[in-house]
Each structure stands twice: as structure tokens, then as C-alpha cells.
C-alpha positions in Angstrom: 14.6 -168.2 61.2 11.3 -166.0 61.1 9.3 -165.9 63.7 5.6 -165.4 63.6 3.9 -162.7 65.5 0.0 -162.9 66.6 -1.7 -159.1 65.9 -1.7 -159.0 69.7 2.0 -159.7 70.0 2.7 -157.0 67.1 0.1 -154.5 69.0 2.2 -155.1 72.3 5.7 -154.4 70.4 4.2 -151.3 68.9 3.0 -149.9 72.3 6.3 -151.1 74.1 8.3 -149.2 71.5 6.0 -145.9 71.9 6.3 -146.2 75.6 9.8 -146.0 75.1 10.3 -143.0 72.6 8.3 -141.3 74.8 10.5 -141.6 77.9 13.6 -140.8 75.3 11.3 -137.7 74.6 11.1 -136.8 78.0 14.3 -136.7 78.5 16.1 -132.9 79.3 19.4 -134.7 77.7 17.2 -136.0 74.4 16.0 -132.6 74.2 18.9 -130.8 74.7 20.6 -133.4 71.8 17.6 -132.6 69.4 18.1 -128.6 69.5 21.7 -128.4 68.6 22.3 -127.3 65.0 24.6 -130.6 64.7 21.4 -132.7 64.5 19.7 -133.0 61.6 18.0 -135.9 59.3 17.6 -136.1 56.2 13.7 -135.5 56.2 13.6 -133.1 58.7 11.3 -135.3 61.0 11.6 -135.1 64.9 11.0 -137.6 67.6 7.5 -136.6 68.4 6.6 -137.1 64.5 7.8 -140.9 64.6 5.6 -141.4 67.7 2.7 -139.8 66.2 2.9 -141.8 63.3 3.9 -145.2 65.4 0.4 -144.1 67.0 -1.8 -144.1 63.9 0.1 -147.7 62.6 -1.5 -149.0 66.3 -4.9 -147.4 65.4 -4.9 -148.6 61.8 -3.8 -152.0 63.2 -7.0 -152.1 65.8 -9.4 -150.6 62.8 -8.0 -153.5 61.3 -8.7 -156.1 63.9 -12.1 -154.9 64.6 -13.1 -154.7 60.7 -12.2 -158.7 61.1 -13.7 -159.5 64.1 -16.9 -157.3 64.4 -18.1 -159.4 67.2 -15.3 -158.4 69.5 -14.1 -162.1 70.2 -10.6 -161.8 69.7 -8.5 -163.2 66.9 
């Protein structure tokens, strides 16, 4: 069954999940991981580029949310 999520329940997931990378990030074990020559994708994108880009979906989300409310009253 699908579930529907408010733009403020979205916005908290997003910002949950960037928390999160960001302690994996922090990690010396993560970091340790990410330099051996064993890890590799297939786009040659790190951590730090998927929370950089999980940061501008959250900004493009609140553009988004302010082009539809200019008033500032909430959804």
C-alpha cells in the first residue's frame, strides 16, 4: 500500500538521511573502506558527492515550497 508523504514529512526524511551519511562519512572505518583500490562504482561518485547532491534535492524542494506559498504560511 503507498503511503502519502506531506512536503514536510519528505523534507524531514531527506534531512534524516543526510544526517546520517554524514556520520557514515565521519567515520575513520568508512574512510578507510572508501580508499582501498577494491572500492569502486561504476560512476566513480563518492559519499560526499551523494550528500551534496541530497543537499541541493532539499534546497530545490524548499525553492519549491516557497514558489507555492509566497506568504510563508505553510502547506
Amino acid at each position: 500500500m503507498a503511503q502519502i508523504l506531506s512536503l514536510d514529512e519528505i523534507l524531514s526524511l531527506l534531512k534524516g538521511i543526510d544526517v546520517a551519511l554524514r556520520m557514515l562519512q565521519a567515520k575513520s572505518e568508512y574512510r578507510d573502506i572508501e580508499t582501498t583500490e577494491e572500492f569502486t562504482s561504476s560512476n566513480d561518485f563518492n559519499l560526499l558527492d551523494v550528500i551534496h547532491t541530497l543537499g541541493e534535492v532539499v534546497e530545490a524542494i524548499e525553492r519549491f515550497q516557497s514558489a507555492q506559498n509566497p506568504e510563508g504560511n505553510g502547506l
